[in-house]
N, C-alpha and C positions, 0 to 999 in steps of 0.2 A: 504494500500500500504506500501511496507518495506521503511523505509526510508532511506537506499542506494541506490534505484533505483530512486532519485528526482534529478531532475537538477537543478544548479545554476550557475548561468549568475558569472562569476569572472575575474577579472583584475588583473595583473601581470608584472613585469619588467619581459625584457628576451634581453641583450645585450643593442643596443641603443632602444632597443622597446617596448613599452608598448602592451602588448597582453591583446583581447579579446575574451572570449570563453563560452560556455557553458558548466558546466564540471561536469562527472555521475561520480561516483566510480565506477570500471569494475563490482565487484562482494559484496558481505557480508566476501567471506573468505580472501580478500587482500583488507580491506577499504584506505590503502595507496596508493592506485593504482587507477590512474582517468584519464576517458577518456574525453577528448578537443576535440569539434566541436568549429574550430576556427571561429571568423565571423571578414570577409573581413575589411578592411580601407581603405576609397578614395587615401591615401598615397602609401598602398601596392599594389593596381592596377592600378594608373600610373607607379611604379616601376617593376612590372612584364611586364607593354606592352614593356618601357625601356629597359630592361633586353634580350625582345625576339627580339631585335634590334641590340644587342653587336654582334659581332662576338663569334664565341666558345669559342675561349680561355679565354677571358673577361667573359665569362657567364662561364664557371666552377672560375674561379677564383673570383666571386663576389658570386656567392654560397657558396664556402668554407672559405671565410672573413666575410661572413655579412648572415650567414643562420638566422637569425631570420626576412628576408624580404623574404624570399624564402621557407619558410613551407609549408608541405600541409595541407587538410583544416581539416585532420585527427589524434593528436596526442593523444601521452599518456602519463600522468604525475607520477612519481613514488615517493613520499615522501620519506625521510628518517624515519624510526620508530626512537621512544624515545630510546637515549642509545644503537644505532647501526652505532653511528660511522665509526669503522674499517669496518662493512661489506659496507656501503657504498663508502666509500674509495674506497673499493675492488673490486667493481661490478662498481665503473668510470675509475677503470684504466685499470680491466679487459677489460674493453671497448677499450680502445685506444689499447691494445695489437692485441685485435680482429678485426683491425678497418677493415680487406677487407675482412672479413666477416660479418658485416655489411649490413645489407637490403638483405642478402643471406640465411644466420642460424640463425641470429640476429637481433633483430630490429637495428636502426638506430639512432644512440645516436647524438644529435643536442648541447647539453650543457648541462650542471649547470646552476639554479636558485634560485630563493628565493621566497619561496609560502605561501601564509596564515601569519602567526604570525611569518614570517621571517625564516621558516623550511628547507631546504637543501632539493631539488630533483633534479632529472636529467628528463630532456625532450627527449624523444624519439618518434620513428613513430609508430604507430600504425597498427602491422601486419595484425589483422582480423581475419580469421579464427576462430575456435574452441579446446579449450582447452582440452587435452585428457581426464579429468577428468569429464567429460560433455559428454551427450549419443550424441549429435551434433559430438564430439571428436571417440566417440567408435567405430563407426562401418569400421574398418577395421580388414580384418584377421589377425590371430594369427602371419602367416609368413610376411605377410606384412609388419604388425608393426613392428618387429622385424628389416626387411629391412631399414624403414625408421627410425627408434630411431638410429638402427647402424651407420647410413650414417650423422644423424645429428651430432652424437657425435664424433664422426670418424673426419670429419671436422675442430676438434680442435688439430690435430696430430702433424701439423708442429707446434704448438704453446709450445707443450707439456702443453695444461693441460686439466682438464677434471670438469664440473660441479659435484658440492659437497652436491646438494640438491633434491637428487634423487625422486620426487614428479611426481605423472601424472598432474599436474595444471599447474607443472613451465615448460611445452611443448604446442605445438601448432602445429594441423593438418594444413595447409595453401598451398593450391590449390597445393597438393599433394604429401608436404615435411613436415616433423616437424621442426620446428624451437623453439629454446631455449629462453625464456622467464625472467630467472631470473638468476644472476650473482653474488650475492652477496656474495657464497660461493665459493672457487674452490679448485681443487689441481693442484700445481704449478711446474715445473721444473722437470718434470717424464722422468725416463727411458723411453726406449720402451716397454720393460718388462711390467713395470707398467703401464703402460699408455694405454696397450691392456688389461691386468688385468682390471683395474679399469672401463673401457670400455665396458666388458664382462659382469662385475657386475651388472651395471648399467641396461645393456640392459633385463639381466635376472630376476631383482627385476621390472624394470617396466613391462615388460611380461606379470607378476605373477599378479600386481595389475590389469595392462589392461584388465587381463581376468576375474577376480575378479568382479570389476567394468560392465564388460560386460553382465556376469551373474546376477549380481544385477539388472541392468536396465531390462534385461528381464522380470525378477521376478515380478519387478515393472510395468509390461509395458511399459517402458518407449523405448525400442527396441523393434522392429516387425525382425523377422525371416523367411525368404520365403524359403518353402519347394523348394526343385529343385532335379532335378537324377543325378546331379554333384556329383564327391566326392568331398564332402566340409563338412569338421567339425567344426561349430562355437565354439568351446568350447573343449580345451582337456580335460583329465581325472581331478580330479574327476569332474569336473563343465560337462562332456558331458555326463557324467551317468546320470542325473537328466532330461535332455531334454532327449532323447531317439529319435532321428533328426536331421537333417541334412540341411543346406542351407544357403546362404550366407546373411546379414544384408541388411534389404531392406530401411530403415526409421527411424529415431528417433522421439521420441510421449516425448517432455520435456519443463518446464519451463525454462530451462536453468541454473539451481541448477547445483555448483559444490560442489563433493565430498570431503568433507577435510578429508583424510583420510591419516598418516603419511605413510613413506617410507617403505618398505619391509627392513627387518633387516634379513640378512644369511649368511652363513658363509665367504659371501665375504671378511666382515669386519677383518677378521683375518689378510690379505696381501696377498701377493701375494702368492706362492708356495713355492719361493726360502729363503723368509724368510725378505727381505730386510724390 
C-alpha cells in the first residue's frame, strides 16, 4: 500500500477548538494537501441542536464569529510548503478578495491554523468531485470543457484577476461546474484587455492538455468510448487520426492516479496583442 493513502487519527487547535479528525493526504502529487473526516464532540452536538434553536439572524451571525463549532464533517487541510511564504500569503488573501465566490468556484476558506510541528495552513471545505487531471475528471467533450473552464475562470472578472497556475489538477469537475482549487498564484489588477487575454490563454492551454490526457487514458484503458451514429468526435486532430471513431465517453476504468504533468507553454506567454 503507498503510504499516502494511510490515515491518521490527528488533533489540532482551530480558534477556541480543539479539533479531531482523521486525516489522508488527497493524492502523492500535492502531499500538503489533506483531507479531514472530522469526528463529532458531545460539546459540538449540544451546540448544533443550540444553534438550530437561535433565530436566523443569530444562526448566520454565530456561524460567521465562531465557524470552528459549525464545520462540516468534511474538510480539507492545505499546509504551507517549506519557503512559500509569499505564495501562501497570497492564496489567504486571494481568498478574502474572492470571498462570494466562495463555496461557488471556490472552496470555502474557514481560517488559518497551526498543524503538525507548528506549520501554517489554511482550513477549507472540501468540494468533492474529481480533478481534471484524473480519467474520473476527463470525460467531458472537447466543447464542453471549454464551456465550463470558460465560465469558471470568467467568474473572476469583476475581481480583475485571473489564476497563475495553469494545471488540469488545480480544477475540479463538481456536479457539473469546475471549480478552482488552488490560489497560491495569480495575476492581479488587469485591464479588460488582459484579463480576456489571459483568460483565452488559459482556456486554450488546458484544452490542449485535456485532450492530451484524454487520449492517454484511452490508450491506457483507462476511458471506455461508446461507438454511437451521433456526430461526436472524442478527440480532434491529431489525437482523432489515431482512433479512426467516433462517440461520446461512457466510463472511467482508474485507480485514481493523477497526472503531474506541467502546464502547456504557447505563445500566450508573450502578452497580450497590444503589447502592454
Amino acid at each position: 500500500m503507498d503510504m499516502w493513502v494511510i490515515d491518521t487519527r490527528k488533533q489540532f487547535r482551530f480558534r477556541t477548538r480543539t479539533l479531531t479528525a482523521i486525516a489522508t493526504p488527497v493524492n502523492n502529487v500535492h502531499p500538503n494537501v489533506i483531507r479531514l473526516n472530522m469526528q463529532p464532540s458531545i460539546v459540538q452536538s449540544v451546540l448544533r441542536a443550540v444553534i438550530g434553536c437561535m433565530p436566523s439572524a443569530a444562526q448566520v451571525w454565530f456561524r460567521s464569529s465562531f465557524p470552528e463549532w459549525t464545520l462540516p464533517p468534511r474538510l480539507v487541510l492545505k499546509k504551507m510548503k517549506k519557503g512559500w511564504d509569499d505564495e501562501f500569503d497570497t492564496e489567504k488573501a486571494t481568498y478574502a478578495k474572492l470571498h462570494s465566490l466562495q463555496g461557488v468556484i471556490i472552496p470555502k476558506l474557514f481560517g488559518e491554523l497551526r498543524y503538525g510541528n507548528n506549520t501554517r495552513a489554511l482550513l477549507m471545505s472540501d468540494i468533492g468531485g474529481a480533478s481534471l487531471a484524473t480519467p474520473e475528471g476527463g470525460m467531458l467533450g472537447l466543447d464542453e470543457f471549454k464551456r465550463l473552464i470558460h465560465q469558471a475562470l470568467g467568474a473572476f472578472s469583476h475581481f480583475r484577476i485571473t489564476q497563475d497556475d495553469v494545471k488540469l489538477d488545480n480544477f475540479h469537475l463538481v456536479d457539473g461546474k469546475i471549480m478552482v482549487v488552488d490560489l497560491e498564484s495569480v495575476n492581479e489588477d488587469l485591464s479588460d484587455e488582459d484579463f480576456e487575454f489571459l483568460v483565452h490563454c488559459a482556456v486554450t492551454s488546458l484544452s490542449e492538455f485535456y485532450e492530451r490526457n484524454q487520449y492517454g487514458f484511452w490508450q491506457r484503458g483507462l476511458l471506455k468510448i461508446a461507438t454511437s451514429s451521433k456526430v461526436f468526435t472524442m478527440f480532434s486532430p491529431p489525437y482523432s487520426t489515431y482512433l479512426g471513431m467516433t462517440g461520446p465517453i461512457t466510463s472511467p476504468v482508474t485507480n485514481g492516479a493523477i497526472e503531474n504533468i506541467p502546464p502547456v507553454r504557447s505563445s500566450c506567454i508573450h502578452g497580450p496583442a497590444h503589447g502592454a
